[in-house]
C-alpha positions as CSV (number, residue, x, y, z in Angstrom):
1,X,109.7,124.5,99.7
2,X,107.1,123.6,97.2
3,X,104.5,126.6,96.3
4,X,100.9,124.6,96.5
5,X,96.9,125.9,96.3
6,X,97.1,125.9,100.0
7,X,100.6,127.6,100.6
8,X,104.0,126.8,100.8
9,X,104.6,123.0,101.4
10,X,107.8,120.8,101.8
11,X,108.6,118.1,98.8
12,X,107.0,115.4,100.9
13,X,104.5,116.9,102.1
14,X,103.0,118.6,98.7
15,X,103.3,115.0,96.9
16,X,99.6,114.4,95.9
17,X,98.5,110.7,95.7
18,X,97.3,109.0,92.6
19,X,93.5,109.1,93.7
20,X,93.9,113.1,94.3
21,X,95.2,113.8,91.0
22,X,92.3,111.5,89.0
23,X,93.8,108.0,88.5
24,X,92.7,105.6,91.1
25,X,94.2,101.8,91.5
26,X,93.2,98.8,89.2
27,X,91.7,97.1,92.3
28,X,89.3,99.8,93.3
29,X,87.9,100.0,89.6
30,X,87.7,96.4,89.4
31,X,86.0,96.4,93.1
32,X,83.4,99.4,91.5
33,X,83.0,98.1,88.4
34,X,82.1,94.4,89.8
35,X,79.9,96.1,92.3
36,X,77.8,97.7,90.1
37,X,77.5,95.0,87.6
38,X,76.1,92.6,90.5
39,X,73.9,95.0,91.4
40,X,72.2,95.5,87.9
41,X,72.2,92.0,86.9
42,X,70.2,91.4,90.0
43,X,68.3,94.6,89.7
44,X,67.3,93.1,86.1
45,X,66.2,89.8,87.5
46,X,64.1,91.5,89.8
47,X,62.6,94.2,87.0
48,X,61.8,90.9,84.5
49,X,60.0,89.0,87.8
50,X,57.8,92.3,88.9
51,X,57.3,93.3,85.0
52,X,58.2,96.8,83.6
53,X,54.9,98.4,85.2
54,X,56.9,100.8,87.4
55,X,57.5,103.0,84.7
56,X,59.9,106.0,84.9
57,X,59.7,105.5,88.6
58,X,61.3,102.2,88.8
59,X,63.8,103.1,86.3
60,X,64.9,105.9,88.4
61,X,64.9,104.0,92.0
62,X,67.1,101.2,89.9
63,X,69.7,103.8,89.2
64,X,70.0,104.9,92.3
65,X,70.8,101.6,94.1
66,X,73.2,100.9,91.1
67,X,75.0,104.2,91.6
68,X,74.8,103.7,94.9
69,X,76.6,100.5,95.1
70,X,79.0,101.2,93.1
71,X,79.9,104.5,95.2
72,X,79.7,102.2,98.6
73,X,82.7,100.2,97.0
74,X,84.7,102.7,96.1
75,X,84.7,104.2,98.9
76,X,85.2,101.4,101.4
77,X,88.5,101.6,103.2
78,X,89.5,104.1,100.7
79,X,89.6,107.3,103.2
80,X,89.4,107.5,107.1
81,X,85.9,109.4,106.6
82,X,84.3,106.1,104.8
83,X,84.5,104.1,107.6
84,X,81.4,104.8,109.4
85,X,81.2,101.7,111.5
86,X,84.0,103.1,113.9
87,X,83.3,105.4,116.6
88,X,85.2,109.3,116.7
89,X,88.1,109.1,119.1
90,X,88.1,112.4,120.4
């Protein structure tokens, strides 16, 4: 038996995986990453077509949707919770 946080836990069973102890894959930062940088180049486009009239208002709204993005792809198919498009079996 393994001692854990949570109690006592067999070897197999207290294994944590790399994304629980801080070091997710290559492919999901390259998935976040990517995500985000689409985002803000299009975001950009978009800021030098309105014009920067918005302010710290726009500025704000922009980071959000980048953040946001780039949350949205790394969390996609990552965890059993993410996948909101599936209904609870109960």
């Amino acid at each position: 038996m393994v001692s854990t946080v949570v109690g006592q836990k067999c070897p197999r069973c207290a294994r944590q995986s790399t994304r629980a102890r801080g070091y997710p894959g290559s492919l999901l930062l390259l998935r976040a990453f990517g995500a985000g940088l689409a985002v803000a180049a299009v975001g950009a486009l978009v800021l030098l077509k309105v014009g920067l009239f918005g302010g710290i208002l726009l500025a704000a709204g922009y980071g959000f949707l980048v953040g946001e993005a780039v949350r949205q792809a790394a969390a996609s198919g990552s965890t059993p919770g993410s996948e909101r498009s599936r209904p609870r079996r109960w």
